[in-house]
C-alpha positions in Angstrom: -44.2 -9.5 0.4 -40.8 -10.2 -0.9 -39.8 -12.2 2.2 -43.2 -14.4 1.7 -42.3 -14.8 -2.9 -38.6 -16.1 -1.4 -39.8 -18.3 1.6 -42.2 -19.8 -1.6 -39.3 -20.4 -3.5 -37.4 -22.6 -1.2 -40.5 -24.2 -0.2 -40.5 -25.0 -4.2 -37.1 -26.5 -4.1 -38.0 -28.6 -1.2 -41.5 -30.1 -2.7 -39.6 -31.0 -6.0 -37.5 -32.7 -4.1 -39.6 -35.2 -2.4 -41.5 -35.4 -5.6 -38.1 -36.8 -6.4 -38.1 -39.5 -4.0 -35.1 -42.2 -5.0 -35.6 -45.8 -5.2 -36.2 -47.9 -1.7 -32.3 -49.1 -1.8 -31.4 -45.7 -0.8 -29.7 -45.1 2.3 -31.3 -41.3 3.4 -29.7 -39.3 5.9 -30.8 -35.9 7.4 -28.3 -33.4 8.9 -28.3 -30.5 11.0 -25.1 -28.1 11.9 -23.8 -25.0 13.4 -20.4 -23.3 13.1 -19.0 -19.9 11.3 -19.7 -17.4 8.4 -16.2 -15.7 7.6 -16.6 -13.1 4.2 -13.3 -12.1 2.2 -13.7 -8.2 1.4 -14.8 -7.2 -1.6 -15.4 -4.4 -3.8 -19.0 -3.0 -3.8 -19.7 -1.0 -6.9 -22.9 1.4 -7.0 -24.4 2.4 -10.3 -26.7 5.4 -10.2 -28.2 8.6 -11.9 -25.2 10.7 -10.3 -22.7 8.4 -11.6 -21.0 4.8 -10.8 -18.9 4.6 -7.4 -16.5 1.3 -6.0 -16.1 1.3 -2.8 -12.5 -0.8 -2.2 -12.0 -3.6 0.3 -15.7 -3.7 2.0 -15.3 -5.6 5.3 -17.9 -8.0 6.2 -18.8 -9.4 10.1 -18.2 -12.9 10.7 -21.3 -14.1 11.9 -23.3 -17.8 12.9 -23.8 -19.8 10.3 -26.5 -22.8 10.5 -28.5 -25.1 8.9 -30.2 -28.2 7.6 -29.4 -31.1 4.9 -31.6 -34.4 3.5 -30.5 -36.2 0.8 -29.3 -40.5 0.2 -26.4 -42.7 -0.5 -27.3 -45.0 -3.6 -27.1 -48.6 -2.5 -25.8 -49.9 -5.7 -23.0 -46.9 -5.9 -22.3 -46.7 -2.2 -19.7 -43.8 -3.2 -21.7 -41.6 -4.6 -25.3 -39.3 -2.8 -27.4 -36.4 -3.9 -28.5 -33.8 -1.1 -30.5 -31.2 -0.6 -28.5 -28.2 2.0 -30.0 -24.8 3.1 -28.1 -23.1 5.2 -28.2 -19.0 6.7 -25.4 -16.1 7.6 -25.6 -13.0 7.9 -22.8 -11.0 6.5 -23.3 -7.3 7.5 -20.8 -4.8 6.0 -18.1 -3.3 8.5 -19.2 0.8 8.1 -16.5 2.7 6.4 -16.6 4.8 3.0 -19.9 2.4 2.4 -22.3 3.0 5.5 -23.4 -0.2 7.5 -25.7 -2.1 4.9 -27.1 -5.8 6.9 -26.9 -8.9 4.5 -29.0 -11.7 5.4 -27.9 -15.0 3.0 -30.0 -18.1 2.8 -28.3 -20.3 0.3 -29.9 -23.2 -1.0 -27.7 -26.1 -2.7 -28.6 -29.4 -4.7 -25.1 -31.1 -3.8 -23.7 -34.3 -5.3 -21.5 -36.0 -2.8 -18.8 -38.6 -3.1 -17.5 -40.5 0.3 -14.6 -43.1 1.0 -15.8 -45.9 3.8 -12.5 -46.5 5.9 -12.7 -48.6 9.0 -15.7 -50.7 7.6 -16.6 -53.7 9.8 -20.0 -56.1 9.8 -21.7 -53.6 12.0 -20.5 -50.6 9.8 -20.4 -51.8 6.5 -20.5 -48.2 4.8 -17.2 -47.5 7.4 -17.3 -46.1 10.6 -15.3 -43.1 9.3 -16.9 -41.7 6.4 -14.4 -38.6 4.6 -16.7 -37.1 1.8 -17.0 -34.5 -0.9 -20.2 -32.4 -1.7 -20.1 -30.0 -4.5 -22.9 -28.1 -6.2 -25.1 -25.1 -8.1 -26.6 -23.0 -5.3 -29.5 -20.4 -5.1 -29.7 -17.8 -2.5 -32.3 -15.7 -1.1 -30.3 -12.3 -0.6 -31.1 -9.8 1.9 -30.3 -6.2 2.3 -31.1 -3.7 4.7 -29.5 -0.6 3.9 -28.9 2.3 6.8 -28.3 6.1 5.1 -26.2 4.9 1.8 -29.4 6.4 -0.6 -31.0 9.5 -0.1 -33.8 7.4 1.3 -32.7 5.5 4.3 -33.8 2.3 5.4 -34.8 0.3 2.4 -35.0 -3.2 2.1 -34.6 -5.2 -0.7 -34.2 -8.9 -2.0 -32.2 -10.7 -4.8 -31.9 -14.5 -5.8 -28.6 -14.9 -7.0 -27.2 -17.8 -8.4 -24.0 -19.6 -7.2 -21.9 -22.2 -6.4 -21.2 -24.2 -3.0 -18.6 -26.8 -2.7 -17.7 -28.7 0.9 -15.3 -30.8 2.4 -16.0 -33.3 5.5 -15.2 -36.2 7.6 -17.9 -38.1 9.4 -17.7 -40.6 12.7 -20.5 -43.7 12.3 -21.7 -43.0 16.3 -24.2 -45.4 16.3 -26.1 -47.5 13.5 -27.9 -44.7 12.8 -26.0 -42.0 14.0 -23.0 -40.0 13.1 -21.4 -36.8 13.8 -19.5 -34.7 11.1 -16.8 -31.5 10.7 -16.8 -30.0 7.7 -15.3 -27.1 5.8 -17.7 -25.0 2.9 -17.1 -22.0 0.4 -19.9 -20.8 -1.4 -20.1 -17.9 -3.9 -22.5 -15.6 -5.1 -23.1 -12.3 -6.5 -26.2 -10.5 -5.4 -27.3 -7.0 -7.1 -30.1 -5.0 -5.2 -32.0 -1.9 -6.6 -32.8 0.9 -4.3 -34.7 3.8 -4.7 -32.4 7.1 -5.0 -34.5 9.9 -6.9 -34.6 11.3 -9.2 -33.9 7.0 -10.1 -33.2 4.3 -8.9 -29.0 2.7 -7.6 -28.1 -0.7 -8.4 -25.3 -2.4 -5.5 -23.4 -5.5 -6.9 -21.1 -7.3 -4.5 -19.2 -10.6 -4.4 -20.0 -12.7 -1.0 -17.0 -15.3 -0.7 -17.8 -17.0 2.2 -15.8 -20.0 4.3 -18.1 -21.8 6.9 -16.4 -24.4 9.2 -19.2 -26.0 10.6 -20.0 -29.4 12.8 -23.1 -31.3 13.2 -25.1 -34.1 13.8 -26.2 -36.4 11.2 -29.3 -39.2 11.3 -29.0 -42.0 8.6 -32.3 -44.6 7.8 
């Protein structure tokens, strides 16, 4: 059920979006990419009835990271775009004092981005190389599977914490209507999840501070 109340949130995002639909001059673009998820440790702290516990230094898997992005380059300010990224990672916990606990992110970011055209021609007036800026408030739907950490194992539990995502790239004008990109992303957030641990309930807070170097393929109309 929780799954289904955060798929309907990004679903949300996306239909307010089109709802948002800028004017005809716009140049749209749609992107997809694959690359990397590395997570700097972090402290996890646990509050519960038997007392708060931080665990020091929690190691996190690097994992696939992947993912989608529409958004438009205004005609009149050719510098400047709004986009629309949702990406996914999955930073599972390396088991130490904390017990394996599997993190499934789904980050969701309303980016404004600023390029530089270099190498413009006729054919490419925006430039054939495109380096570019995207910077933005994020939402994320958080996932957490814990293992044995609570006296009832196996719980799952969601969040939607709020964040930031900021990214730098450099795109390659391919074709007319086709370009290919690098890019480098860091995105933070803070999810808190409440499991079940009778005679109560334990809250888990942790900082995710993820860098994602990721490379794609991008379509512009």
């Amino acid at each position: 059920m929780k799954r289904i109340k955060g798929v309907g949130v990004i679903g949300s995002v996306v239909f307010w979006l089109a709802l948002s639909a800028p004017p005809a001059s716009a140049q749209w673009f749609a992107d997809l990419y694959l690359g990397g998820a590395y997570t700097r440790k972090s402290d996890v702290t646990v509050e519960s009835p038997a007392g708060d516990t931080t665990f020091r230094s929690v190691g996190f898997n690097t994992s696939a990271a992947y993912g989608g992005r529409i958004g438009y380059w205004f005609e009149s300010l050719r510098l400047v775009g709004l986009s629309l990224d949702v990406s996914h990672f999955r930073p599972d916990t390396v088991p130490s004092s904390l017990k394996r606990l599997d993190l499934y992110m789904t980050p969701i970011s309303f980016d404004l981005m600023l390029r530089w055209p270099l190498l413009t021609t006729e054919e490419f007036p925006q430039g054939r190389l495109q380096p570019y800026l995207a910077v933005g408030p994020a939402v994320a739907l958080a996932e957490a599977k814990d293992t044995t950490n609570f006296t009832l194992a196996n719980q799952y539990e969601t969040d939607f914490p709020v964040g930031v995502k900021a990214g730098l790239g450099l795109a390659w004008q391919l074709y007319q209507h086709v370009a290919l990109f690098v890019e480098y992303r860091f995105t933070h957030f803070r999810p808190e999840f409440t499991f079940r641990s009778p005679p109560g309930h334990a809250r888990l807070e942790v900082d995710l501070n993820t860098h994602s170097p990721v490379a794609g393929i991008s379509l512009r109309f």
